[in-house]
C-alpha positions, 0 to 999 in steps of 0.5 A: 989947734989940736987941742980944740979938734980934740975937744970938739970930736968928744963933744959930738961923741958925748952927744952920740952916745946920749942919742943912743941912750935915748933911742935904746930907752924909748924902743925899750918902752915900747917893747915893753908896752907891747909885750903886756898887750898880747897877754890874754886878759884872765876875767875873774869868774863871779861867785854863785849867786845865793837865795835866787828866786826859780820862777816858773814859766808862764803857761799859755792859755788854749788858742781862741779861748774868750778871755771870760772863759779864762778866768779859773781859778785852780782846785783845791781841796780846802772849802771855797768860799761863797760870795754874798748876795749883798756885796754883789748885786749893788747894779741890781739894788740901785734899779730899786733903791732911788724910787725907794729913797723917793717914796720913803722921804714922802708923806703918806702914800699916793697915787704917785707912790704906786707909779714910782713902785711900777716903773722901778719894778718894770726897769729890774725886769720884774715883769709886767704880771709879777709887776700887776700882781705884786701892786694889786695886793698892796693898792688892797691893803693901803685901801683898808687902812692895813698900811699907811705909812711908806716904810710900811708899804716898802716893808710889805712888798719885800715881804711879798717879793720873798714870798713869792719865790719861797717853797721852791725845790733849789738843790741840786739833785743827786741820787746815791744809786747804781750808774752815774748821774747825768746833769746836762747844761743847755743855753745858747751861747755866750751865757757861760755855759762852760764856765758854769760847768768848770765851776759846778765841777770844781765845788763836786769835787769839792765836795769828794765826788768823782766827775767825768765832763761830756763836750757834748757842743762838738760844732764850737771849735773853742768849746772842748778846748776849754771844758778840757782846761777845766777838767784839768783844773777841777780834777775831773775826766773829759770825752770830746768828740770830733769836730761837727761830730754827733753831740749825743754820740760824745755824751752817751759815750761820757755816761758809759765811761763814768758807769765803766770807771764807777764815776759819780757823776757826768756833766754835759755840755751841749750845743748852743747854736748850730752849723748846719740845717739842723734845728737846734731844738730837735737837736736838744731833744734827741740828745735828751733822749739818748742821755736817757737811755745810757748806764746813768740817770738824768737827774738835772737839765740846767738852763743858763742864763744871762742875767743881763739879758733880762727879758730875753732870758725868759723867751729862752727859758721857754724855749728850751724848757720845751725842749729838754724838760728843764729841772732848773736854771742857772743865772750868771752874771747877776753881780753885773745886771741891773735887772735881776728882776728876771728871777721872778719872772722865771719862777712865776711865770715858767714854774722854773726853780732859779738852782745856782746864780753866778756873783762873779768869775771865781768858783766860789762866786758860783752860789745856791740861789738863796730867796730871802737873801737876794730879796734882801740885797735887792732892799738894803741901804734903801 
């Protein structure tokens, strides 16, 4: 019975001790757990990164700047590319170019002829005069038998269509002389009239002329704030004015400044409608007057119009040819108008030489008019 006590009692001590074993094990495990826990994690620092490309933030356009005002391109002084009048004006062309397929595709010519030829010439805005006159002479030459055929007729209206508008005086003038020149821009608004003198500022420059810009449209808020956007770019000096200020103030201030800095020339813009009682004609003229009267010379009053607007570009040009004296005009827009008949209406009716066409929105889409190659665009693929 000893024997059998004995051996139980080691049996349950064995047990005890396994037990033990177990638990010392398992609180060594935990433990250990435990410990490599609360060590800090060491994050491995990634290397450098090599070749990365630095961009340049974006610059923000002026507040309430039209979007057709922001398209400008920044200056360069290589020699910008000019646009042609053949890859530009095909809206204009295609008022022309069904009637003429018409008329080419027939048999001798006709009554019916010279209705198709009207009715195209009036839709381009031609003009009823322009449009008279430009048939006339050619219903005489098919009555003598001088043209029969309808390539024949076709081939004599461009002729007479470039001949009308030949001869006339289309640089731009500038006199090498003591003081700064003075080309005034007037026009309402809306035509892009300060786009046309960040452009003309841009191709002086250009041309390594100093320019100083006058914002003479002191009663629209946006306007100075974009000739100033455009002075910077084109290389060119400002002066602005107040708001609602006296415009003919803030130009004649611009010509003293250019004549005190020896500048070559001055480009001011002026209003194209007003806030206040004041007619915006007697407006023009006084500020005509007061460019005169300062340390440079006006050499260019420069009318811009809308192409687009056809007709009504005329009424205009009337207008303000009364106003200012205008020495020329500036139509923009001609890439998008269908009616760049306008043209003839404008030289022949108001003696008014067309100086500068706008074939886009880049600089070098503002280009001389070129008589003989616009006619041309007008006829081609026709």
């Amino acid at each position: 019975m000893a024997s059998q006590a004995a051996g139980s009692l080691g049996a349950i001590m064995l047990y005890l001790v396994l037990i033990a074993v177990v638990l010392v094990l398992g609180l060594g495990v935990v433990w250990w757990n435990r410990s490599r826990g609360t060590g800090e994690p060491v994050s491995a620092v990634p290397a450098p990164p090599t070749n990365v490309a630095t961009v340049a933030p974006a610059v923000a356009p002026p507040a309430n700047e039209p979007a057709s005002e922001l398209a400008v391109e920044p200056v360069i002084d290589a020699p910008i590319e000019a646009a042609s009048f053949r890859s530009r004006m095909s809206k204009a062309r295609g008022a022309l170019a069904g009637a003429m397929l018409g008329i080419r595709g027939r048999r001798g010519i006709t009554d019916e002829t010279f209705d198709d030829l009207e009715e195209a010439l009036l839709r381009a805005d031609v003009g009823v005069r322009v449009t008279d006159e430009l048939l006339s002479g050619l219903r005489a030459r098919v009555k003598a038998k001088e043209l029969t055929e309808p390539d024949q007729l076709l081939t004599a209206l461009q002729a007479e269509m470039s001949g009308r508008l030949a001869g006339a005086e289309r640089g731009l003038r500038f006199e090498a002389a003591e003081g700064p020149n003075v080309w005034l821009f007037v026009g309402v608004n809306g035509v892009g009239k300060t786009t046309t003198i960040g452009k003309v500022s841009a191709q002086q420059h250009a041309l390594g002329r100093s320019v100083l810009m006058a914002a003479g449209d002191t009663f629209r808020a946006a306007a100075a704030e974009q000739l100033t956007t455009w002075a910077e770019r084109s290389g060119a000096e400002i002066v602005r004015g107040a708001e609602g200020g006296d415009p003919s103030s803030v130009i004649f201030d611009g010509i003293e400044r250019a004549a005190a800095r020896n500048l070559d020339l001055v480009l001011a813009d002026t209003a194209g409608r007003l806030h206040t009682k004041t007619n915006l004609m007697d407006e023009l003229r006084k500020v005509r007057r007061v460019a005169a009267k300062g340390a440079g010379r006006v050499t260019e009053v420069l009318l811009v119009i809308d192409a687009t607007t056809g007709q009504n570009g005329l009424n205009q040009a009337r207008e303000f040819g009364d106003a200012t004296d205008v020495t020329g005009v500036v139509l923009t827009k001609l890439d998008g108008s269908a009616k760049g008949g306008i043209v003839f209406a404008i030289e022949t009716e108001l003696g008014l030489p067309v100086k500068l066409v706008g074939l886009g929105e880049t600089i070098g889409d503002l280009v001389p008019f070129d008589a003989e190659e616009f006619v041309g665009a007008l006829f081609a693929d026709s």
